[in-house]
Phi, psi and omega in degrees: 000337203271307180285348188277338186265030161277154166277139073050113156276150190289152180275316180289307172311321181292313199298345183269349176285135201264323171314290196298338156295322190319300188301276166315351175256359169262337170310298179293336171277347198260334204275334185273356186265000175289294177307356208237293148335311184285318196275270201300324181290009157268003188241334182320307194227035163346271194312357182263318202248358152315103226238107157043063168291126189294135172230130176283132142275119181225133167243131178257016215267133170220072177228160192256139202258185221287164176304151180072004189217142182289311198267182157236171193335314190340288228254310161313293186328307188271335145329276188273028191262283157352294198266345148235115188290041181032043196079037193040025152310321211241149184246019184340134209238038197320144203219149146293175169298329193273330193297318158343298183282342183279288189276028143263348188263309200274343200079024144334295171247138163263015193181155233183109156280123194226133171254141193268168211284298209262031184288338170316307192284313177284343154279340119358295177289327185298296201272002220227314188241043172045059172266168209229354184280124173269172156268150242218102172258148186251122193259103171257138137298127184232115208264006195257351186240049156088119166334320187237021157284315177292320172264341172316300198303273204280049020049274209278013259194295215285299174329308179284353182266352157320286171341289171336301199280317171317317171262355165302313175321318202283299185294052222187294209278301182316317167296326187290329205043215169263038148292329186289178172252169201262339149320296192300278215316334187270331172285303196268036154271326158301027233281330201287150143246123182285162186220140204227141154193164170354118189255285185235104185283143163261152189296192174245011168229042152277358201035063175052030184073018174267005176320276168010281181278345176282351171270317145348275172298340184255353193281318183302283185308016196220337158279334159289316185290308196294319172284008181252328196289316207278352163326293183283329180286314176314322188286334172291338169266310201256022157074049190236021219197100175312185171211109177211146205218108175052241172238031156269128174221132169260126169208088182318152187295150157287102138359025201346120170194118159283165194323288182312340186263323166304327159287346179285313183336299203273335190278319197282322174303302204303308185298330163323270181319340189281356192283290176322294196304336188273318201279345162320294196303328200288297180321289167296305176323297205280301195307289172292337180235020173057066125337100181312140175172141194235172169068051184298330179297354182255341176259012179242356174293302189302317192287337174269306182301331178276325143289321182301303199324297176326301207282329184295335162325294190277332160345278157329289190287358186255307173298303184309313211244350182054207193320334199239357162333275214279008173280327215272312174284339140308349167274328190300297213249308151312285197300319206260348166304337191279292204279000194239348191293343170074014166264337172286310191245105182317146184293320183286029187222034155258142149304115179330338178280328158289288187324315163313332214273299214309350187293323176275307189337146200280331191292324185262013179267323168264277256281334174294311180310313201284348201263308187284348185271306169299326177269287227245040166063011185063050173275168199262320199269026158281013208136306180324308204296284201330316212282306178290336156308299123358307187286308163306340187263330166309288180294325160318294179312316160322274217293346177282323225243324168318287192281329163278335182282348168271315170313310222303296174328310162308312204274349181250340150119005199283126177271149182286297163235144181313127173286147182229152192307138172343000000 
């Protein structure tokens, strides 16, 4: 009867208190203007902040060269393609075809120029015996290092063999003078036909290579979300926690555990539970909706360690940080994880301040695994080693940055909550 004659607080009296906005409107404004800076400011201007994208150059030209000039076309050509580095866009790699072709296999480069064996002779043949066949420069794509990593790389390919033929034309045009007729005079101010093609192909249930990063992103979510739920679930069960479901509100008896036996708790679930979700995510991709993917048994190994790796993560940061833990690992492992992971936007088209992030951030450490596995033969030096390495270190840290702050707490008495009785 006692508790029924407190009065009600006014809904209109809480709104005028100024105290109960502060804390949320400055939290939710910091938050949204973080998220809005972090997500967009790696995306805006790719082309502004596109920094030595690896590209191969290879000349195959074995033709001999013109009177009077040391070199043959081939070899000027990629000379001076070379010597200017499109604004420092372009990272130009000079290559053989096969060393080319390697590091289009491994994801190296992102694109391939290639002068073919007889492009001398055939520009040779233009001026000299009217042949009407141009010569041919080859643009390779390698669509498995990203769509739009692939098309910058063939952007800047396509552009310098313009180039190319444009000043091949000129020295062309100059030798013919007005002997040619305005047909000829009009091919060879043009002369080269670029040609864009395939480098390292991918399947066709790649989603234009975003297979990667969504997979990539669900190996993350699925270690965040499972290490926050079984978080929240343990603390609900051993009564450190409320339970409330609609207007069932639940409160277990408290459980006598300190911090540390409890995070081994929720860590031992975690490596448990993660075996489902990861075989889950392998499952539903590849099977149910046919995703291309090879080496499955290495990629559902890679998909359970890199979710634990996730989920032990937040574990750690959950036990450190208490009530604002899954705010702190949403940032860890998603916001700054999203703009900096290099599976949307090549890292060399990023702002230097990601590309810093991109050495650690958890994210662009699996989509290099996932990327070298789906793409690229599961090769090591595509990522993979690197990838595996990344995890291992990850998971160490976890489990070191975990287990000392619930001792460090235990040894200092912070009880989480006075247990309270049956």
């Amino acid at each position: 009867m006692a508790e029924s004659t407190i009065p009600q607080a006014s809904v209109a009296a809480l709104l005028r208190r100024p105290k109960l906005w502060l804390l949320p409107a400055i939290l939710t404004g910091l938050l949204a203007l973080l998220l809005s800076l972090l997500y967009m400011g790696g995306i805006v201007n790719p082309n502004r902040d596109l920094h030595d994208l690896p590209i191969a150059l290879v000349n195959s030209d074995t033709g001999k060269p013109p009177a009077g000039q040391k070199q043959n076309l081939g070899a000027q050509v990629t000379a001076a393609i070379a010597a200017d580095t499109a604004g420092g866009k372009a990272g130009w790699r000079t290559l053989t075809r096969a060393q080319a072709q390697d590091q289009l296999d491994s994801g190296k480069v992102y694109g391939a120029l290639v002068v073919p064996a007889d492009f001398t002779n055939s520009v040779t043949a233009l001026s000299t015996t009217g042949a009407t066949k141009r010569p041919v420069l080859t643009v390779l794509t390698n669509p498995g290092k990203g769509s739009l990593g692939s098309s910058l790389a063939a952007q800047i390919t396509t552009k310098a063999a313009h180039q190319a033929s444009q000043t091949i034309g000129a020295q062309l045009t100059a030798a013919v003078g007005t002997r040619a007729n305005s047909t000829t005079r009009l091919l060879l101010a043009d002369p080269v036909n670029v040609v864009t093609q395939v480098g390292h192909p991918i399947g066709t249930n790649s989603g234009l290579s975003l297979t990667a990063f969504y997979y990539t992103l669900l190996l993350v979510l699925a270690g965040f979300m499972g290490g926050n739920v079984i978080s929240n679930g343990v603390d609900t069960a051993l009564g450190y926690a409320d339970n409330e479901i609609g207007p069932w509100h639940t409160r277990r008896p408290t459980v006598p555990i300190n911090r540390t036996q409890t995070l081994l708790l929720k860590m031992g679930m975690t490596a448990g539970i993660t075996l489902l979700s990861a075989s889950l995510v392998m499952l539903s991709c590849v099977t149910l909706l046919g995703m291309d993917a090879s080496h499955l048994p290495l990629l559902w190994v890679f998909s359970y360690c890199a979710t634990l790796a996730v989920g032990l993560g937040v574990q750690a940061i959950n036990a450190a940080f208490g009530g604002i833990g899954q705010l702190v690992s949403m940032f860890v492992f998603i916001v700054l994880g999203l703009p900096s992971s290099g599976a949307t936007v090549p890292l060399q088209a990023v702002p230097g301040f990601y590309r810093f992030l991109s050495h650690f951030e958890p994210m662009r450490q699996l989509s290099d695994g996932v990327r070298a596995i789906l793409f690229f033969d599961a090769r090591g030096d595509a990522g993979l080693t690197r990838s595996w390495i990344m995890i291992a270190i990850g998971t160490v840290l976890a489990l070191l940055f975990g287990f000392a702050m619930a001792r460090y707490y235990d040894r200092k008495g912070h009880k989480r909550l006075t247990p309270q009785p049956a």
